[in-house]
One Martini backbone bead per residue (centre of mass of N, CA, C, O) as a GRO file, in nm:
protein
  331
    1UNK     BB    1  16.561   9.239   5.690
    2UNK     BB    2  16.569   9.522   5.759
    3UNK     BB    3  16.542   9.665   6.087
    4UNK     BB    4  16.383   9.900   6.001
    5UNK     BB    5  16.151   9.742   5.870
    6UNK     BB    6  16.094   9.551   6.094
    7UNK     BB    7  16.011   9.782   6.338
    8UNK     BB    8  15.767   9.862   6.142
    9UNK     BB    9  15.612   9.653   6.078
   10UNK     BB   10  15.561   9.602   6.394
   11UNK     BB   11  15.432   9.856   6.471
   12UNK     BB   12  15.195   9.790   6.224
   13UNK     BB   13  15.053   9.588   6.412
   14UNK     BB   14  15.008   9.662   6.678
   15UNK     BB   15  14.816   9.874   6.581
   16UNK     BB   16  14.628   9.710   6.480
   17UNK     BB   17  14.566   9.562   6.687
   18UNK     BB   18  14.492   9.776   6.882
   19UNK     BB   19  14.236   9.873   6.705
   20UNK     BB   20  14.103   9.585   6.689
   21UNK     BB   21  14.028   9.580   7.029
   22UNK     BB   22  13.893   9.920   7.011
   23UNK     BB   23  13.754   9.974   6.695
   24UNK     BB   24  13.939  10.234   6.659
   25UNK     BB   25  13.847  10.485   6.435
   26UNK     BB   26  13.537  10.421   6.386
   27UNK     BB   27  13.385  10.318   6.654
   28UNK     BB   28  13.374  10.051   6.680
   29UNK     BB   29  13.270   9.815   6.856
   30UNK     BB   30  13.281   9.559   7.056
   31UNK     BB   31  13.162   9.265   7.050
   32UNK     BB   32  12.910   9.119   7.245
   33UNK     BB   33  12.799   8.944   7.538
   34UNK     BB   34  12.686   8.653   7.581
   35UNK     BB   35  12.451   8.466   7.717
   36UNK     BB   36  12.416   8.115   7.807
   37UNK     BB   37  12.207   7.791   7.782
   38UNK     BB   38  12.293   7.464   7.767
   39UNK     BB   39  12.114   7.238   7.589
   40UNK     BB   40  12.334   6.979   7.712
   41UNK     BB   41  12.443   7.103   8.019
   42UNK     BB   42  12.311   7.329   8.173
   43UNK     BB   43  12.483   7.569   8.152
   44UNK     BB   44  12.676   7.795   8.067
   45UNK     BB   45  12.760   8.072   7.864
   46UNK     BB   46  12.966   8.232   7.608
   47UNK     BB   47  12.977   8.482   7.337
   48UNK     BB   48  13.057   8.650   6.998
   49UNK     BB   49  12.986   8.443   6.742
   50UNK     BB   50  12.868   8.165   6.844
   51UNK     BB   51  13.078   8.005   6.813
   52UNK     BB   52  13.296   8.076   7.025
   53UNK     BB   53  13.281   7.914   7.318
   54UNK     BB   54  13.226   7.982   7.687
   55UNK     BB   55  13.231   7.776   7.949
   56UNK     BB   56  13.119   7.794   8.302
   57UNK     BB   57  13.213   7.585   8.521
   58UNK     BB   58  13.020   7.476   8.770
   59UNK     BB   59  12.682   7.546   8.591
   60UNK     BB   60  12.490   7.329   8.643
   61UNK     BB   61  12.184   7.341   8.628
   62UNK     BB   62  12.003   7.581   8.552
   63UNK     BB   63  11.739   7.846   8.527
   64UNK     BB   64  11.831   8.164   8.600
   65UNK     BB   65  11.980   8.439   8.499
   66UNK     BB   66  12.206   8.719   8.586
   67UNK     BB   67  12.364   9.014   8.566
   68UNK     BB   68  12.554   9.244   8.644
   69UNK     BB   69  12.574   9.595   8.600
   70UNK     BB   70  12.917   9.556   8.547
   71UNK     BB   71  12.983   9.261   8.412
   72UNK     BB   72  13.157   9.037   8.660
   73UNK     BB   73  12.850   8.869   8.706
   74UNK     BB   74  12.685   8.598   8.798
   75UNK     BB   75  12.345   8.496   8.852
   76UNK     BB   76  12.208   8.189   8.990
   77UNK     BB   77  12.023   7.914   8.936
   78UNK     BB   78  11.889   7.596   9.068
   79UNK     BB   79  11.873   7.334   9.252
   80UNK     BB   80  11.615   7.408   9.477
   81UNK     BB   81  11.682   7.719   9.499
   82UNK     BB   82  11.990   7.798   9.472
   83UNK     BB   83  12.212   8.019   9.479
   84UNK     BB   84  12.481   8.170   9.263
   85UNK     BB   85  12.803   8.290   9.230
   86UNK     BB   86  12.993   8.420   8.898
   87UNK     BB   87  13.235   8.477   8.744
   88UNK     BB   88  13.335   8.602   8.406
   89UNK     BB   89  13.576   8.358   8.415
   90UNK     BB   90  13.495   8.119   8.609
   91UNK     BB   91  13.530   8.266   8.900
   92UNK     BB   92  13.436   8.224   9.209
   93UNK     BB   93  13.236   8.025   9.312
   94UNK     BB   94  12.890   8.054   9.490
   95UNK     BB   95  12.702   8.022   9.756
   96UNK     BB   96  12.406   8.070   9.900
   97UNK     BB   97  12.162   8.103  10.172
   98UNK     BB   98  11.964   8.141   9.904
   99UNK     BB   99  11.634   8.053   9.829
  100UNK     BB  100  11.441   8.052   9.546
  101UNK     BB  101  11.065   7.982   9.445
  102UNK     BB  102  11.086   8.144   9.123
  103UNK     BB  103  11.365   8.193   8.963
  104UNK     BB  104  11.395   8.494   9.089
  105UNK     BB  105  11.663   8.757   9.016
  106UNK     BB  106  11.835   9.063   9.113
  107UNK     BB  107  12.023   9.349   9.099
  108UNK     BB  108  12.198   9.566   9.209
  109UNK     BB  109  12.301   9.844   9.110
  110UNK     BB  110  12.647   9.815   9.282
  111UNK     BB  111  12.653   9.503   9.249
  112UNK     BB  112  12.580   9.335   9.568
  113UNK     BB  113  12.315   9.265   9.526
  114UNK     BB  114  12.026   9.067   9.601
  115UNK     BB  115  11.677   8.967   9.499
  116UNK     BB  116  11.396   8.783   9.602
  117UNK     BB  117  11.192   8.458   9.620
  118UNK     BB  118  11.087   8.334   9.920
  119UNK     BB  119  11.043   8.216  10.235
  120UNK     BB  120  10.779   8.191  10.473
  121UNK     BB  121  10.814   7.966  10.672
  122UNK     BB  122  10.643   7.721  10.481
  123UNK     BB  123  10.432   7.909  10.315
  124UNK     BB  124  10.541   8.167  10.270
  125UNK     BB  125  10.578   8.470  10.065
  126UNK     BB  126  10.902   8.651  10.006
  127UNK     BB  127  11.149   8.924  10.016
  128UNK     BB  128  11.496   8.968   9.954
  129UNK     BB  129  11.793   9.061  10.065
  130UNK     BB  130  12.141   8.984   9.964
  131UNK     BB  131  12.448   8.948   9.928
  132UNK     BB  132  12.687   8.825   9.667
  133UNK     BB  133  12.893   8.681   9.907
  134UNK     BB  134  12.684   8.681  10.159
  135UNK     BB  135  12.466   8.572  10.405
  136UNK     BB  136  12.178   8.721  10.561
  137UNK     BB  137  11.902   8.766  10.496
  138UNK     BB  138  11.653   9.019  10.415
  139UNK     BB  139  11.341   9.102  10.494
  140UNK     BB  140  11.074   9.283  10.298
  141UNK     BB  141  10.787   9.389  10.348
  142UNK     BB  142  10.624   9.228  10.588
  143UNK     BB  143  10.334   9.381  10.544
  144UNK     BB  144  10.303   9.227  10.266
  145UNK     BB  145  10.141   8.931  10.158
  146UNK     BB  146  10.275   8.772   9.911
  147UNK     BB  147  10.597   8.878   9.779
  148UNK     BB  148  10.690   8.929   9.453
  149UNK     BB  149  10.872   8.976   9.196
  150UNK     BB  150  11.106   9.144   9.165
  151UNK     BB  151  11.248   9.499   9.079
  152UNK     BB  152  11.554   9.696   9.029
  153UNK     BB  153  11.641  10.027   9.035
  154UNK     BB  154  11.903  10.253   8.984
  155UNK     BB  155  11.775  10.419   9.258
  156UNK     BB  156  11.702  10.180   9.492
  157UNK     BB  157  11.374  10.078   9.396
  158UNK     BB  158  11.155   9.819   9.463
  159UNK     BB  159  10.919   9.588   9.248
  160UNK     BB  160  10.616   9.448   9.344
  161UNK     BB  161  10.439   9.185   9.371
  162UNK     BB  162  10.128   9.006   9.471
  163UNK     BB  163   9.941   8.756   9.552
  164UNK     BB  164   9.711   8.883   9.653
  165UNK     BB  165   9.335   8.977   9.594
  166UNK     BB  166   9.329   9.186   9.853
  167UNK     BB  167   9.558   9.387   9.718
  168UNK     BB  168   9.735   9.552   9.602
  169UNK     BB  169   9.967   9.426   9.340
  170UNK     BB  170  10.178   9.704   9.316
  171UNK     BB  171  10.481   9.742   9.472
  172UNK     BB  172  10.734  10.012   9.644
  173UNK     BB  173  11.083   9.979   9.798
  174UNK     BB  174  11.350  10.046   9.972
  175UNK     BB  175  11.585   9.863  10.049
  176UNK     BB  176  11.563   9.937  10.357
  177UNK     BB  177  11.232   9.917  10.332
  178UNK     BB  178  11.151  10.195  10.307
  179UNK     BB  179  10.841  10.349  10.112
  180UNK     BB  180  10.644  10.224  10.093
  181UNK     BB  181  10.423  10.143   9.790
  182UNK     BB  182  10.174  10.218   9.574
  183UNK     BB  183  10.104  10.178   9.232
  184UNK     BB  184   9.870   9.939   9.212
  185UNK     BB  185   9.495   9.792   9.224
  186UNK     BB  186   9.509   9.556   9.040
  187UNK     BB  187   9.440   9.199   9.124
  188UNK     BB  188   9.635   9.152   8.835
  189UNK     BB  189   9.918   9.257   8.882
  190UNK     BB  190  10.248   9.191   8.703
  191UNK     BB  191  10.533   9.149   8.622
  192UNK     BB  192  10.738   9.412   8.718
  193UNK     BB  193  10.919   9.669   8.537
  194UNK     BB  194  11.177   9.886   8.491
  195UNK     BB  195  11.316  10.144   8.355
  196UNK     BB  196  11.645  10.259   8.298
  197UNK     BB  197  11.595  10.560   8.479
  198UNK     BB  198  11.353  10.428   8.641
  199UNK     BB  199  11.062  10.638   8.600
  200UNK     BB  200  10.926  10.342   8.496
  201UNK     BB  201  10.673  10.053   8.558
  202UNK     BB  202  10.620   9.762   8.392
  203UNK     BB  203  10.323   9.574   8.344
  204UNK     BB  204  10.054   9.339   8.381
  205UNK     BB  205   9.681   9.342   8.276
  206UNK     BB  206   9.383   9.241   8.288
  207UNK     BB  207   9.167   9.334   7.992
  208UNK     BB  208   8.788   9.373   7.978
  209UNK     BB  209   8.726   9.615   7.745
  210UNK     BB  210   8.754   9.379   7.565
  211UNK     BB  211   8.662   9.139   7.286
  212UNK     BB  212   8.840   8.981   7.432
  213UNK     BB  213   9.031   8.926   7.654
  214UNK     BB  214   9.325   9.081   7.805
  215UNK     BB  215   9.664   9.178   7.778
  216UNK     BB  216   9.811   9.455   7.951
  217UNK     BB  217  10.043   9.679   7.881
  218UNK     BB  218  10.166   9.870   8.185
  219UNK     BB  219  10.233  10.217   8.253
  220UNK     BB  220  10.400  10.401   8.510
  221UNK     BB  221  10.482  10.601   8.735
  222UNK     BB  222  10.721  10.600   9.038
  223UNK     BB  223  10.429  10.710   9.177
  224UNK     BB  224  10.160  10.560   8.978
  225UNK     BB  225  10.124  10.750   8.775
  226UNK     BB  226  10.001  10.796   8.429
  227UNK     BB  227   9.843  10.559   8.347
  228UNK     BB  228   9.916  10.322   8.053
  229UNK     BB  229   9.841  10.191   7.769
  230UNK     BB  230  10.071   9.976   7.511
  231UNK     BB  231   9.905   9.697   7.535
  232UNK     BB  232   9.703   9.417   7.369
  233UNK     BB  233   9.670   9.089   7.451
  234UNK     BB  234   9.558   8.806   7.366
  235UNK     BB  235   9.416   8.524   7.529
  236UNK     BB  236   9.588   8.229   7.464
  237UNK     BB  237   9.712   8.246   7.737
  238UNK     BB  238   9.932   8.226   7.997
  239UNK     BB  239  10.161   8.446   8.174
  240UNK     BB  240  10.414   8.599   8.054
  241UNK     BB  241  10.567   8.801   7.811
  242UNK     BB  242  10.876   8.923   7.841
  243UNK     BB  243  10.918   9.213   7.911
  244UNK     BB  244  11.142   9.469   7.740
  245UNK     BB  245  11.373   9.713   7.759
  246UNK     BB  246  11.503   9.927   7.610
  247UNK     BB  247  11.832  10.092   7.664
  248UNK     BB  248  11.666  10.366   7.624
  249UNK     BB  249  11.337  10.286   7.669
  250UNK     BB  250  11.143  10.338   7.388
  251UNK     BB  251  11.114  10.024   7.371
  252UNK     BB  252  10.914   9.717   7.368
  253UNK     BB  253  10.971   9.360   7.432
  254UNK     BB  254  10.768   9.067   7.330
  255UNK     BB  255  10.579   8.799   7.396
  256UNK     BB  256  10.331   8.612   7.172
  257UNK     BB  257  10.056   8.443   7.160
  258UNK     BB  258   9.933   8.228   6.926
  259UNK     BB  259   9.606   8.103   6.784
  260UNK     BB  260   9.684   7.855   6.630
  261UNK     BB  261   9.957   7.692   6.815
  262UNK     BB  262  10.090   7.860   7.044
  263UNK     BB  263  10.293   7.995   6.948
  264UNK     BB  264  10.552   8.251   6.930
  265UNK     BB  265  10.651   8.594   6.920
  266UNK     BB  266  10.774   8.880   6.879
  267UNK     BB  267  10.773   9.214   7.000
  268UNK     BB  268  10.687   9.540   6.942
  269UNK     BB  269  10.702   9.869   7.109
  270UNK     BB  270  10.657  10.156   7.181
  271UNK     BB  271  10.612  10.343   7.473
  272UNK     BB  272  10.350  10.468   7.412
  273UNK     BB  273  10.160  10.250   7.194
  274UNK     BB  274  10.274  10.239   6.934
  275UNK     BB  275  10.404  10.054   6.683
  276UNK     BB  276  10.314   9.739   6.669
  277UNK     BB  277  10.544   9.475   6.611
  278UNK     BB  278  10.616   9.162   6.422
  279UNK     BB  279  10.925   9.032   6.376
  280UNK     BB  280  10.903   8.718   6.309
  281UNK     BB  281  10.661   8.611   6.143
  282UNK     BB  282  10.582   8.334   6.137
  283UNK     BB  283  10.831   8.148   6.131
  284UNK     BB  284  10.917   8.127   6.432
  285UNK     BB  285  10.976   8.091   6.731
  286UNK     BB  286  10.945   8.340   6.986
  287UNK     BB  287  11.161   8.388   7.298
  288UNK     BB  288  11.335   8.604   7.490
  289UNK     BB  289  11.400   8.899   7.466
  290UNK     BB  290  11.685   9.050   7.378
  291UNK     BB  291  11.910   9.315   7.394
  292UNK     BB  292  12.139   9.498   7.312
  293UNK     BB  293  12.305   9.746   7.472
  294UNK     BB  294  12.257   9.935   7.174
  295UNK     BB  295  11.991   9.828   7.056
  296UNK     BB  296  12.031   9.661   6.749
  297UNK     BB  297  11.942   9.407   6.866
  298UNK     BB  298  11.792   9.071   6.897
  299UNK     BB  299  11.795   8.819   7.134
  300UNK     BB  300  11.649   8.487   7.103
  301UNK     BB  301  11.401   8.205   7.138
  302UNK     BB  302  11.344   7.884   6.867
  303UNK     BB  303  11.387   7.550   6.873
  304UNK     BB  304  11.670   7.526   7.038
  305UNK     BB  305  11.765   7.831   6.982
  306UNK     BB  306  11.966   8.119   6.884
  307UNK     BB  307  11.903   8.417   6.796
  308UNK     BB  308  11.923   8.679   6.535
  309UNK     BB  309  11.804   9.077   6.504
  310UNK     BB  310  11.720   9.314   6.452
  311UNK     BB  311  11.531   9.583   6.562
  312UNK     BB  312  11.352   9.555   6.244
  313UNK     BB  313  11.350   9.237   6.195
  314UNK     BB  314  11.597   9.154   6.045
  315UNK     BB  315  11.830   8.916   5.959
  316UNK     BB  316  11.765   8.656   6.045
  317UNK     BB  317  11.982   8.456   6.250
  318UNK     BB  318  12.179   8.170   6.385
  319UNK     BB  319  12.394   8.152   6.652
  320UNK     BB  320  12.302   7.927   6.882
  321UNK     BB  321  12.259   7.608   6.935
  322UNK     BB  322  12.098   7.442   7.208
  323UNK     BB  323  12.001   7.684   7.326
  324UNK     BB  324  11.906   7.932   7.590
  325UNK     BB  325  11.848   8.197   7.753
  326UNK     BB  326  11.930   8.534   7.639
  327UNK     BB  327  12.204   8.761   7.756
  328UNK     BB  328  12.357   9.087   7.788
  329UNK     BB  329  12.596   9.232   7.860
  330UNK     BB  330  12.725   9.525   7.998
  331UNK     BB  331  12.876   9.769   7.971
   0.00000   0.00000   0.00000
């Protein structure tokens, strides 16, 4: 081959790699990596295609895990509730010297924190903020006597529930401690998240004004204001909906327990209150709905594995065999 046509091969192989790897002119991004529990090893792994699938080591026994926000660590917990923090290439991997009692742990904006609930003296129970480096927790409102299941808002306000039934059960406050706020009043309030732009706060809320009683998903603004119900689940069992916001804000996906079997659908709603959907549609089991990045997919979980399908419910298809809780890495 002339040395000139085989410097063009070698040039236009090259333009196509980087291409390929940039998504092109296209637009079309790189497949979103997922993180997920091997249900053999009870490890991390990650995947973009679902078959080459990247275990990493050293991550065995996991119960719960978060992505940082910057998407170059995961936090998770194991045995004990010993929190670990390990970079997204499976390296650098420590325990922290914090220890959660109900495998729940978030990361601040920042990516340099995490909060979550642990233990106060023997029996009592409270928030912390710790570095994801190392140190010592540090306790937040100290005032709210069993606060719990924290969740960090983009803009640095932490939103937690209480324990207590003679309390506002829906409070927040600023990592520094300062500026403790009631969000709601009823003392069934409980697993607050917030929405991506900080601005509304969803949890869900007991709801007997209809028969029979059902839970509410319930929204108001980050100052308490504007409550308003999204959706009445009825009540076939107890526990979270693991209700999550898509990426844009507009709409929440949510598991709901089946009156028949008691297995669960994933559900998506507009977050105004609108447009109700069963997306699984009693096909299989489905719960822990997970967004991509872009808002077009929604990975679940299903019969112990995970699935994928479009966010209008279609497509669905068998993703990763054996595994369960599914989370999509942050752009």
């Amino acid at each position: 081959m002339p040395l000139r046509l085989a410097a063009a091969v070698l040039a236009s192989v090259s333009t196509l790699l980087a291409l390929g790897a940039t998504g092109g002119s296209s637009g079309v991004s790189a497949t979103p990596t997922l993180a997920f529990v091997s249900g053999l090893t009870g490890s991390l792994a990650l995947t973009e295609s679902g078959l080459v699938q990247r275990p990493l080591l050293m991550t065995r026994g996991v119960s719960e895990f978060a992505w940082s926000p910057d998407g170059r660590k995961i936090a998770f917990t194991g045995v004990g509730g010993v929190i670990r923090v390990v970079n997204a290439d499976g390296s650098g991997l420590h325990a922290l010297s914090a220890r959660t009692i109900l495998d729940d742990l978030d990361w601040s904006p920042d990516s340099r924190r995490l909060v979550y609930t642990g233990l106060v003296g023997r029996t009592g129970v409270g928030i912390y903020v710790v570095s994801a480096s190392g140190g010592t927790p540090r306790r937040l409102a100290p005032s709210v006597p069993a606060s719990v299941l924290p969740t960090w808002s983009v803009d640095d306000v932490i939103a937690f529930g209480s324990a207590r039934t003679d309390r506002a059960h829906v409070y927040s406050v600023h990592s520094d401690g300062t500026g403790l706020r009631i969000l709601a009043h009823h003392a069934t309030d409980a697993f607050p998240s917030w929405s991506p732009d900080g601005r509304s706060l969803l949890f869900q809320r007991e709801d007997c004004s209809h028969t029979p009683c059902g839970t509410a998903l319930t929204v108001v603004r980050r100052d308490g204001s504007g409550r308003r119900r999204v959706a009445l689940v009825p009540r076939y069992g107890t526990g979270p909906l693991q209700a999550t916001w898509s990426p844009d804000g507009r709409r929440i996906a949510f598991a709901r327990l089946r009156d028949k079997d008691f297995g669960r659908d994933v559900f998506v709603v507009d977050a105004d209150g609108h447009n109700v959907r069963n997306l699984t549609g009693n096909v299989a089991e489905g719960e822990r709905p997970a967004w991509s990045p872009d808002g077009r997919l929604i990975a679940f979980q299903s019969s112990g594995s995970i699935y994928l399908m479009n966010a209008d419910g279609s497509d669905k298809r068998r993703f990763v065999q054996d595994a369960g809780r599914p989370a999509w890495r942050p752009r």
